[in-house]
C-alpha positions in Angstrom: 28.6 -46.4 29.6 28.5 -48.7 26.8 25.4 -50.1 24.6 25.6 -53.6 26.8 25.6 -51.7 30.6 22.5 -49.7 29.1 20.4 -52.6 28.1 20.9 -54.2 31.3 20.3 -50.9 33.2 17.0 -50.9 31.1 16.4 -55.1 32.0 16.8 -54.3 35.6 14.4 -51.4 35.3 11.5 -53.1 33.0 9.1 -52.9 35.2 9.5 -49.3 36.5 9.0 -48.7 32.5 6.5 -51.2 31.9 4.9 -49.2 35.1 5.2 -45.6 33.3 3.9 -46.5 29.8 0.8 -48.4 32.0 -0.1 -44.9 33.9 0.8 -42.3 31.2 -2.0 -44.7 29.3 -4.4 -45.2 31.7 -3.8 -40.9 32.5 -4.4 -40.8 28.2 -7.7 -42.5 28.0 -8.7 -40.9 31.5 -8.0 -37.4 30.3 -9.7 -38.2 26.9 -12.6 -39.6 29.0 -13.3 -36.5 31.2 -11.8 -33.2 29.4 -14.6 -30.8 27.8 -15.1 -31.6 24.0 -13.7 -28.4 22.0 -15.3 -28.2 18.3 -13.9 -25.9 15.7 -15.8 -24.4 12.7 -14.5 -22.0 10.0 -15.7 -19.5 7.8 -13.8 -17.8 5.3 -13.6 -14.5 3.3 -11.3 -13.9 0.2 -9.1 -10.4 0.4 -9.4 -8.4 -2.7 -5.7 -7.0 -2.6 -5.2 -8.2 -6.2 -8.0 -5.8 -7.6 -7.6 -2.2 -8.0 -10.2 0.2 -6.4 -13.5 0.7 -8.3 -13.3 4.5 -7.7 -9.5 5.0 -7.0 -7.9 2.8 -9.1 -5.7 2.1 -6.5 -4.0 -1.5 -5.8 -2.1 -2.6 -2.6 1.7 -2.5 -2.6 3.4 -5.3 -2.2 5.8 -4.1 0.4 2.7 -2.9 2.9 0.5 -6.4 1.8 2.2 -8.4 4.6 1.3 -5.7 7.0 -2.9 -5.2 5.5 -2.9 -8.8 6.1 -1.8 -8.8 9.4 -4.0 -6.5 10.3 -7.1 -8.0 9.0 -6.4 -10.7 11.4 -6.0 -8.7 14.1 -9.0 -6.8 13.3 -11.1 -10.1 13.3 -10.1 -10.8 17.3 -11.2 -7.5 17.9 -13.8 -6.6 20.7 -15.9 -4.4 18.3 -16.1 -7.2 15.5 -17.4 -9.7 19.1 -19.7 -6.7 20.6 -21.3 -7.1 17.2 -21.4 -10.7 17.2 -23.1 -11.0 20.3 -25.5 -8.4 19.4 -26.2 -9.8 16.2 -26.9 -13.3 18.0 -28.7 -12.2 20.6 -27.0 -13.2 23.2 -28.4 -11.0 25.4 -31.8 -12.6 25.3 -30.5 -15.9 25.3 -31.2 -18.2 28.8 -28.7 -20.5 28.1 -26.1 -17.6 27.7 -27.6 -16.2 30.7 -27.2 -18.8 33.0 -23.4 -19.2 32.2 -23.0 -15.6 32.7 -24.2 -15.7 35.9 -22.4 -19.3 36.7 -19.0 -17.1 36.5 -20.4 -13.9 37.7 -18.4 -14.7 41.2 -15.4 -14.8 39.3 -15.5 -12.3 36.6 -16.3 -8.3 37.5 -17.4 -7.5 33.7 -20.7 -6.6 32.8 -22.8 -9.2 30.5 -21.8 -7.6 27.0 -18.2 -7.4 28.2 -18.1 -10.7 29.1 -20.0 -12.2 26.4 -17.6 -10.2 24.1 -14.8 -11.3 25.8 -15.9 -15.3 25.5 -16.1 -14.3 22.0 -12.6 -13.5 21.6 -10.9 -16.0 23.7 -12.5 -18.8 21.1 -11.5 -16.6 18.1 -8.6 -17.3 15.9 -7.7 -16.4 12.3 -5.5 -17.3 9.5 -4.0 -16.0 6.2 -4.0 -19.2 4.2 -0.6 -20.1 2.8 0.5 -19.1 -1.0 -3.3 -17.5 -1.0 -5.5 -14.3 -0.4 -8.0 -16.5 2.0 -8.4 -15.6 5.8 -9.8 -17.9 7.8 -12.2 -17.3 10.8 -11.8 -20.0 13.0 -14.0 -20.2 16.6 -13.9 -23.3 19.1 -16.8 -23.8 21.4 -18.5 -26.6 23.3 -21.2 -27.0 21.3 -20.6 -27.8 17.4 -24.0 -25.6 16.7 -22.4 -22.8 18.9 -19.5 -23.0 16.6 -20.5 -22.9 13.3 -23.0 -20.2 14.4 -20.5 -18.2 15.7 -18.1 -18.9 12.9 -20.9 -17.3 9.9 -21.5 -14.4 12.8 -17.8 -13.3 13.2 -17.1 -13.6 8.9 -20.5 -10.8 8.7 -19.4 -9.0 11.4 -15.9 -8.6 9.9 -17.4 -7.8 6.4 -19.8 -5.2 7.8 -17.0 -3.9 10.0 -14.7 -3.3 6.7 -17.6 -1.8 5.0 -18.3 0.4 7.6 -14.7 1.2 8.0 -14.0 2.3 5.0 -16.8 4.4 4.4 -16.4 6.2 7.8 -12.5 7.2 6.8 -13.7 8.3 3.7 -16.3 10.6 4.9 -13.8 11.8 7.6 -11.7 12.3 4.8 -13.9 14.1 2.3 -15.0 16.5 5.4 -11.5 17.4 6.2 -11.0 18.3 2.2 -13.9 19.7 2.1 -12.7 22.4 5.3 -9.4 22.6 3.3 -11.5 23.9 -0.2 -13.4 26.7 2.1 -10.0 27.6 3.2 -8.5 27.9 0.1 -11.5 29.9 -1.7 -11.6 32.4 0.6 -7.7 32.4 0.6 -8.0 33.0 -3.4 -11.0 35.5 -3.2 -8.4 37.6 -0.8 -6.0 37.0 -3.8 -8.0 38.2 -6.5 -9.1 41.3 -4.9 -5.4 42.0 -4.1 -4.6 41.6 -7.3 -7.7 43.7 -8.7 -7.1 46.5 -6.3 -3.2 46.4 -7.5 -4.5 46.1 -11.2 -6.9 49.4 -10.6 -4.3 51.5 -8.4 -0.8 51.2 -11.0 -2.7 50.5 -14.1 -0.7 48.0 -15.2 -2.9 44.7 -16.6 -1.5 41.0 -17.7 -2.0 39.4 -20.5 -2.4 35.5 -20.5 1.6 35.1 -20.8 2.1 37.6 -17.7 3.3 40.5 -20.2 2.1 43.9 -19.4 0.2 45.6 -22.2 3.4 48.4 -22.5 6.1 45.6 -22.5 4.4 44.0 -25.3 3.8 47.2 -27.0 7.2 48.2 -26.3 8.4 44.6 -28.4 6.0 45.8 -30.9 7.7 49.2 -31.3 11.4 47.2 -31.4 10.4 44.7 -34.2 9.0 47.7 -36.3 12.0 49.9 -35.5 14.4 46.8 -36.3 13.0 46.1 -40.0 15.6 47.6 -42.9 14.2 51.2 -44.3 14.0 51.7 -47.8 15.1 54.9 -49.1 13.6 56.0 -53.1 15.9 56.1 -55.6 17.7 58.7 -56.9 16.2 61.2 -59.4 18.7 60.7 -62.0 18.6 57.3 -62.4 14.4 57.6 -62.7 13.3 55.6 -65.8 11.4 59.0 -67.2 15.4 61.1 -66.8 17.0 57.6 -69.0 14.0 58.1 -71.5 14.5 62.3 -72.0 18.4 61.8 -72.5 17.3 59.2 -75.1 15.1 61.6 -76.5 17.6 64.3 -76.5 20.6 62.5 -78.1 18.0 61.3 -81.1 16.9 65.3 -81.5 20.2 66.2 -82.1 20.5 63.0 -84.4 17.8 64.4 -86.2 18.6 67.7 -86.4 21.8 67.3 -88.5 19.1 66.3 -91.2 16.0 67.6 -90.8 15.1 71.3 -90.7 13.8 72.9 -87.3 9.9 73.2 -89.3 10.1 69.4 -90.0 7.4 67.7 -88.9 9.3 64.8 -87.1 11.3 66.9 -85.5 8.6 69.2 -83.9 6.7 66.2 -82.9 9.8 65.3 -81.1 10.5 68.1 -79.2 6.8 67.9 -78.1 7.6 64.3 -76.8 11.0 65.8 -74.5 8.3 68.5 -72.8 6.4 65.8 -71.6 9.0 63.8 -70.5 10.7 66.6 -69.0 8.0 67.8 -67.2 7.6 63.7 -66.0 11.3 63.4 -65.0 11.0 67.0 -63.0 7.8 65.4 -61.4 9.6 62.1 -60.2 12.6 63.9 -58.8 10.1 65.6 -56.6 8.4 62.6 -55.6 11.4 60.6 -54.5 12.7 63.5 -52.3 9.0 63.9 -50.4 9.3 60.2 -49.9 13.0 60.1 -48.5 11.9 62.9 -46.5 8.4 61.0 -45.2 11.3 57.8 -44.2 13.5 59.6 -42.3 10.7 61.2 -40.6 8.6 58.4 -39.6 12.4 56.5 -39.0 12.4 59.5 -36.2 9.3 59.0 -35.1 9.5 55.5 -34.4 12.5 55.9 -32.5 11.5 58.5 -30.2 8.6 56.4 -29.4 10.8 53.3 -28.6 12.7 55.2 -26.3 9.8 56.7 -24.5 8.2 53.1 -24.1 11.5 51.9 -23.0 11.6 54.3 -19.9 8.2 53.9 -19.2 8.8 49.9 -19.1 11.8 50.6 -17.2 10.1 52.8 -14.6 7.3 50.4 -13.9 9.2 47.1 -13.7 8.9 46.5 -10.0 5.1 47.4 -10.0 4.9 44.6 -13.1 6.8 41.8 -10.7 4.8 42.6 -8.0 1.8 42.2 -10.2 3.1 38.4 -11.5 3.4 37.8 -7.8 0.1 38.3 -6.8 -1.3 36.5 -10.2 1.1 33.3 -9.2 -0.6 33.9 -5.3 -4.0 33.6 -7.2 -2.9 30.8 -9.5 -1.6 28.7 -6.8 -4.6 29.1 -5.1 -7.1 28.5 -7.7 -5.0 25.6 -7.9 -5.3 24.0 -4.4 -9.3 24.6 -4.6 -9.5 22.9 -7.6 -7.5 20.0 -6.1 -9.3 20.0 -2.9 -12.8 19.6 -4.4 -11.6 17.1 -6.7 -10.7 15.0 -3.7 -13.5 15.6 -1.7 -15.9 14.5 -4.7 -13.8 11.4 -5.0 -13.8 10.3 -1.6 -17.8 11.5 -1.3 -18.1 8.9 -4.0 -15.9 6.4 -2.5 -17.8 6.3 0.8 -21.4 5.5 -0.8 -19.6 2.7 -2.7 -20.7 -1.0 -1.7 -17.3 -2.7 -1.6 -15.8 -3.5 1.6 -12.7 -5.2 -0.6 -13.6 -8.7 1.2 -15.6 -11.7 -0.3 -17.4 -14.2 1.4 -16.9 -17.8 0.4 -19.8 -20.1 2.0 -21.3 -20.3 5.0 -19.7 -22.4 7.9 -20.1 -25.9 8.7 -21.0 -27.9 11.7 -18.5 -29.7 12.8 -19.0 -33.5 13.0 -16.0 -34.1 16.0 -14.5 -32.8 18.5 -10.9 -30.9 17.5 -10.4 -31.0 21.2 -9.9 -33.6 22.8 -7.7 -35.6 19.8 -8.6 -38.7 21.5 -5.7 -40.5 18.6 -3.4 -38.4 19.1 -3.6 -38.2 23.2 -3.6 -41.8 23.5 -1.2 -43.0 20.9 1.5 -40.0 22.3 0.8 -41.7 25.6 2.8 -44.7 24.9 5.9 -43.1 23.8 5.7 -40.3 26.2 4.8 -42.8 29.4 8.0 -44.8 27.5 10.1 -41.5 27.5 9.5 -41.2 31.3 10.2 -45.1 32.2 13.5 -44.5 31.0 14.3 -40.9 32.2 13.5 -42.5 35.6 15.1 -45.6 35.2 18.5 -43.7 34.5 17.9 -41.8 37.7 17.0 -44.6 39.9 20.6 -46.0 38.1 22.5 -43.4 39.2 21.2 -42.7 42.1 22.1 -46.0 43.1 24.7 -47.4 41.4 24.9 -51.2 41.3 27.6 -54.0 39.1 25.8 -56.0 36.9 29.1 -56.6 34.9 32.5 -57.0 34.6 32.5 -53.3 32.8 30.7 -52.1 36.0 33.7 -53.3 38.4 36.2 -52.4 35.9 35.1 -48.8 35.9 34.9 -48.7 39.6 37.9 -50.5 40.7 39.9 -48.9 37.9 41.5 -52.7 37.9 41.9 -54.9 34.8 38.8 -57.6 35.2 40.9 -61.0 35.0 38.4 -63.5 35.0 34.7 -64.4 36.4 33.4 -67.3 38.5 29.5 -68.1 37.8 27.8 -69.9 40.6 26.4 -73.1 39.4 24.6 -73.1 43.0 23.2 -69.4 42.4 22.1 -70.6 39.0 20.3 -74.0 40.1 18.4 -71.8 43.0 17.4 -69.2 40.7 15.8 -72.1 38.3 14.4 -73.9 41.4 12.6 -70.5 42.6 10.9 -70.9 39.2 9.8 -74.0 39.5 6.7 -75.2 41.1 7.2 -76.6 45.1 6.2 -80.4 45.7 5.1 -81.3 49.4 8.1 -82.9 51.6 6.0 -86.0 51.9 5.3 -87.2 49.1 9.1 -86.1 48.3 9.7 -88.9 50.8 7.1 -91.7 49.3 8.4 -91.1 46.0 12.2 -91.9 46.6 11.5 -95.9 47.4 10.2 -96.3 44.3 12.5 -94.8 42.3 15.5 -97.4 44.0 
């Protein structure tokens, strides 16, 4: 089917269409006419996901934000958030609320707050605007006043519901850390007195570094027994021995010359006494203080050897010891984490901050969203065109007619070789559009003309 066969389907058909875009218009301004006015208002709130937690610190990851935001949608059609709104309007006091109620009480088997709840989430909607952090409460209603009213209800309710939220986990939460603290100190009480009864029964006690008292005595004992000994020097080379065989050599010097009476010489000899009575002296010394050495050497090692076995013989008793302090550490440990979360999350549930911000009250809406009557009625025209032609087509095919020379060349299958017009079919169709003149006067009117 060429362009040409279409158009003239479409001529043949123009007032089948004509008929279509007439209804679907009169249908348009009918429906627009009669259907229940919907009004819309909005409220919205501003997510704080951006700013860290006043007592946590804590900031929103992005790979869980697009999930927190769904949620807070969802959480605004919730029934709680609309049991709230209708008890914070008082719709259960309200005639006019009443009155529907019971106009659908044959139909609906809820209770009043059930229902009124329910009405409350079937007009609810919500948004996360694009490229921001702003949800949007949207609820539709009949009444523009019911709308916005409704609108600033849900956005409190929501707010109050976060608030309220949040401080409920957290006071779960502290409670459960709070059970796990108990726990733990009367788990590390049961420590310490293991460890105390342990201490008490082997004797053995920790320093801060979890070194017994006789290990670190026994590295005491090794660094002392490890240092060089120094040994006196001999007695011969004493500087009182160097000093008498001085003396000595310059007596016999002196000797050769003087006489045994000579003054000098006498006083001399008195002078080697001395000094031989001091070099006898210092040889003693020396020895007593090799002798002390090698003595306390002795001494020193026989104590390193006794601490070593004792060390040695207590070792298991000393691991089983750091055991039961790293039992008691780990504990102490846990507590100390335990109440430091419970304090935190105490704190964080009398906190104020329900991590949403209110932007502005709602407005009333001035028209109806619903009907568009624009819209409706202007889509009416192309739509009632749309369906002319859909049913023109089927009409066509239905039942096929010629209206060309390409009709009857694809039926007949035949080359088309030439077309007579009817000159007579052509006058008559003219005449039929012309307007009739009486046969009488037809007949007075032909004299004159001769």
């Amino acid at each position: 089917m060429n362009v040409l066969q279409f158009l003239r389907i479409l001529w043949a058909y123009r007032l089948t269409i004509l008929a279509c875009v007439l209804v679907a218009f009169g249908a348009a301004v009918v429906f627009v006419q009669i259907a229940k006015p919907r009004y819309e208002a909005q409220a919205r709130v501003m997510l704080d996901v951006v700013k860290p937690d006043p007592v946590t610190g804590q900031v929103i990851a992005t790979a869980f934000l697009k999930a927190y935001t769904k949620t807070q949608v969802e959480l605004v059609k919730d029934n709680q958030i609309a049991a709230r709104v209708v008890n914070d309007l008082g719709w259960a006091n309200n005639p006019g609320i009443q009155q529907w109620y019971r106009s659908q009480k044959a139909s609906s088997r809820l209770d009043f707050s059930h229902w009124a709840a329910q009405q409350v989430v079937e007009g609810t909607d919500a948004r996360l605007i694009e490229g921001s952090n702003i949800l949007e409460i949207q609820y539709s209603s009949g009444s523009p006043a019911r709308a916005r009213e409704v609108a600033d209800a849900l956005r409190k309710a929501y707010v109050d519901m976060a608030l309220q939220g949040r401080r409920e986990t957290a006071r779960r939460n502290a409670e459960w850390y709070e059970g796990q603290a108990e726990k733990t100190k009367i788990a590390l009480l049961q420590a310490e007195q293991q460890k105390a009864e342990f201490e008490r029964s082997s004797g053995i006690i920790l320093q801060d570094n979890k070194v017994d008292l006789d290990s670190a005595r026994l590295a005491a004992l090794a660094g002392q027994g490890a240092g060089p000994t120094i040994m006196p020097t001999a007695s011969g080379t004493s500087s009182a021995s160097m000093q008498l065989a001085q003396l000595d050599a310059d007596i016999a010097a002196a000797s050769k010359t003087l006489g045994p009476n000579h003054p000098q010489l006498v006083e001399m000899k008195r002078r080697r006494e001395l000094l031989a009575k001091q070099a006898i002296d210092d040889t003693g010394t020396s020895g007593a203080a090799a002798a002390a050495a090698a003595s306390a050497q002795r001494a020193v090692a026989g104590l390193l050897e006794q601490q070593k076995a004792k060390v040695v013989a207590q070792r298991e008793k000393v691991e089983q010891l750091r055991l039961l302090e790293d039992q008691v550490n780990l504990r102490q440990e846990q507590y100390n984490q335990s109440i430091q979360r419970a304090a935190q999350l105490r704190q964080e549930a009398e906190v104020a901050v329900s991590g949403v911000t209110p932007l502005g009250a709602a407005v009333m809406p001035l028209s109806a969203a619903f009907p568009n009557k624009p819209l409706i009625i202007g889509a009416s025209i192309p739509g009632g065109l749309g369906l002319g032609l859909v049913l023109a087509l089927l009409l066509e095919f239905v039942g096929r007619r010629i209206r060309g020379m390409d009709d009857v060349a694809a039926i007949t299958g035949a080359p088309v070789l030439a077309v007579i017009r009817s000159s007579e079919r052509k006058r008559k169709r003219w005449v039929e559009y012309l307007p009739r003149v009486p046969a009488r006067g037809l007949r007075h009117a032909r004299p004159a003309s001769s």
